[in-house]
Structure formats: structure tokens, C-alpha cells
SEVO-356912 format. One record per residue: residue in one letter; y, x, z of N, C-alpha, C in turn. Coordinates in steps of 0.001 Angstrom, whole numbers, plus 500000, padded with zeros to 6 digits. Each point is the difference from the previous one (the first is absolute). Layout:
! SEVO-356912
AYXZYXZYXZ/...
***
This chain:
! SEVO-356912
X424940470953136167500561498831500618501316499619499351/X500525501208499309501239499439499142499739498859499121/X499488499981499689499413498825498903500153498512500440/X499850499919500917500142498752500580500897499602501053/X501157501371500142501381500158500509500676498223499803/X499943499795498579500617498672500173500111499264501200/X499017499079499705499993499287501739498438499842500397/X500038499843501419498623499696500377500520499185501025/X499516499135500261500050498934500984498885499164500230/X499434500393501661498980499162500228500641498722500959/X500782499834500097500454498702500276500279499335498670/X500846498537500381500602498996498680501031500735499681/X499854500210498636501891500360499458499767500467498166/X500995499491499570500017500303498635500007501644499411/X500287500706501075499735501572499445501281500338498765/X499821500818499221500899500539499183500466499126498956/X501198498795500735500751499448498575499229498780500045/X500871498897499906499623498987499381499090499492498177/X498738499819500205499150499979498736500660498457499573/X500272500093498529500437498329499283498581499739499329/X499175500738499385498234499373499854499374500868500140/X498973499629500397498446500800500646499283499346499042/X499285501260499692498752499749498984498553500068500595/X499186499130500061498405500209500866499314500296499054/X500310499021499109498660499975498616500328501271499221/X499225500694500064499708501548499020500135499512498652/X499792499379499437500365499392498381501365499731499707/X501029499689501261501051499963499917501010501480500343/X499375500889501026499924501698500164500175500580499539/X498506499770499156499748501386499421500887500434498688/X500320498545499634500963500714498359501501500880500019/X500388499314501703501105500569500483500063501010501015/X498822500664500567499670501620500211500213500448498971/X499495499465499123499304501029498452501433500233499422/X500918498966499879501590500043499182500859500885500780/X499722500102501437501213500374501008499697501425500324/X498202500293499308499708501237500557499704500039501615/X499600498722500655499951500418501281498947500649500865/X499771500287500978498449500524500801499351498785499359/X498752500556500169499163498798499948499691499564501276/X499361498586500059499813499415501284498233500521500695/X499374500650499529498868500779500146500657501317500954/X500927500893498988500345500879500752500818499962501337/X500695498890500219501007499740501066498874499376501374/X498780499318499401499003498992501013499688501770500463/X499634501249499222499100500963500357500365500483501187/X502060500265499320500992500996500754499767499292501889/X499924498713499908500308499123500992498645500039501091/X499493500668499514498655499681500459499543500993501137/X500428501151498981499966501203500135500790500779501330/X501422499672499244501027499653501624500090499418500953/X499748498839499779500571498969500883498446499836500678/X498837499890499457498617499868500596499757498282499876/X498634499389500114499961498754500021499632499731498599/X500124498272499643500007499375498869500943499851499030/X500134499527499016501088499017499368499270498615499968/X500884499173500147499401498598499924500119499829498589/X501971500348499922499964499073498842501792500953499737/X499811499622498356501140501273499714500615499105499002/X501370500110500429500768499100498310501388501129499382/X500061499350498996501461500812499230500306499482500316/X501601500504500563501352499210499925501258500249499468/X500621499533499415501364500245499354501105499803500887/X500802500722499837501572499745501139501338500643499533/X500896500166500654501041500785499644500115501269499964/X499042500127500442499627502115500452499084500294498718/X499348499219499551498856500364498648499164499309500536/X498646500525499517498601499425500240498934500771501591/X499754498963500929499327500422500684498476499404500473/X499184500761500550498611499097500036500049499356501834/X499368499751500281500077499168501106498424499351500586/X499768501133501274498691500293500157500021499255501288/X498858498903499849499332499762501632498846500424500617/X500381501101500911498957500839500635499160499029501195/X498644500742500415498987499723500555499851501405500869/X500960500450501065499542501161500297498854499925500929/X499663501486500142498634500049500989500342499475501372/X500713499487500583500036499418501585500110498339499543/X499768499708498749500313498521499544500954499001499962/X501178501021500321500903499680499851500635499748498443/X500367498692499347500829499804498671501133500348499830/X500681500846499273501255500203499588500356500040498391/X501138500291500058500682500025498307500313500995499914/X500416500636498683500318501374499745500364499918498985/X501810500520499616500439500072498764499774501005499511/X499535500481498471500359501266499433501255500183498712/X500406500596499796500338499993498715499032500425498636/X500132499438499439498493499630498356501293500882499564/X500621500829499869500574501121499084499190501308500191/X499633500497498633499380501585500265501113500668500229/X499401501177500653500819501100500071500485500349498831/X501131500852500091500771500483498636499159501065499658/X499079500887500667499259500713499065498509499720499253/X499880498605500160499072499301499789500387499746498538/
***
């Protein structure tokens, strides 16, 4: 559950840090996972899934003052929608 320590919020709220662009389109993503070294967005949909239980709807990069984070809208099992920040940084022994 550390992993997703950042923020979780199933109400409205921006979560960890103001994002200045969000990336949806994976063509625009993926070159900047790949440069920044970040999780991938496969492994973070898994981590989320796994923990948190439910769906992902829909997952974007985002850039901010803190670094790079992804930004998950869940489908949990009572059907309830929420958001969920992670941080897209690997671990340092990664």
C-alpha cells in the first residue's frame, strides 16, 4: 500500500501537487516514461488494481512541481468513481 502512499482520494481534489500538463495520449507518454525512467503505466494500472481493487477507467501522466505523476480514475467494486494519485517515480532500487 506504500506505493500509492501519495494520495488517494475518492472524493474531488487534486491529490499530490498541482500538475502544469497531463498527458492521455501514450504517443505523447511513452517517450517521456522511457527518458525519465518512470513506472510504466501497465505496472502502476496492475499495482492499483491489486490494492485498491476495482477498475481503472482511465490513467494519464502528469507533470508538476514535485516531478512526474500518473493520475488514476478508479471504478471500485461498490461503483463508486474516484481518483488516485501515484507517483510514476521507481523506487531507488529499481
Amino acid at each position: 500500500m506504500a506505493a500509492l502512499a501519495a494520495s488517494q482520494s475518492f472524493a474531488a481534489g487534486q491529490g499530490a501537487g498541482a500538475a502544469s500538463r497531463c498527458y492521455g495520449e501514450w504517443s505523447e507518454a511513452a517517450p517521456i516514461v522511457a527518458r525519465e525512467k518512470l513506472r510504466s503505466a501497465v505496472d502502476v494500472q496492475d499495482m492499483a488494481r491489486e490494492e485498491l481493487g476495482g477498475d481503472v477507467v482511465r490513467i494519464l501522466l502528469c507533470e508538476g512541481d514535485e516531478g512526474f505523476v500518473y493520475r488514476l480514475v478508479l471504478r471500485r467494486l461498490d461503483g463508486h468513481i474516484g481518483t488516485v494519485t501515484v507517483t510514476a517515480a521507481r523506487k531507488r532500487d529499481q
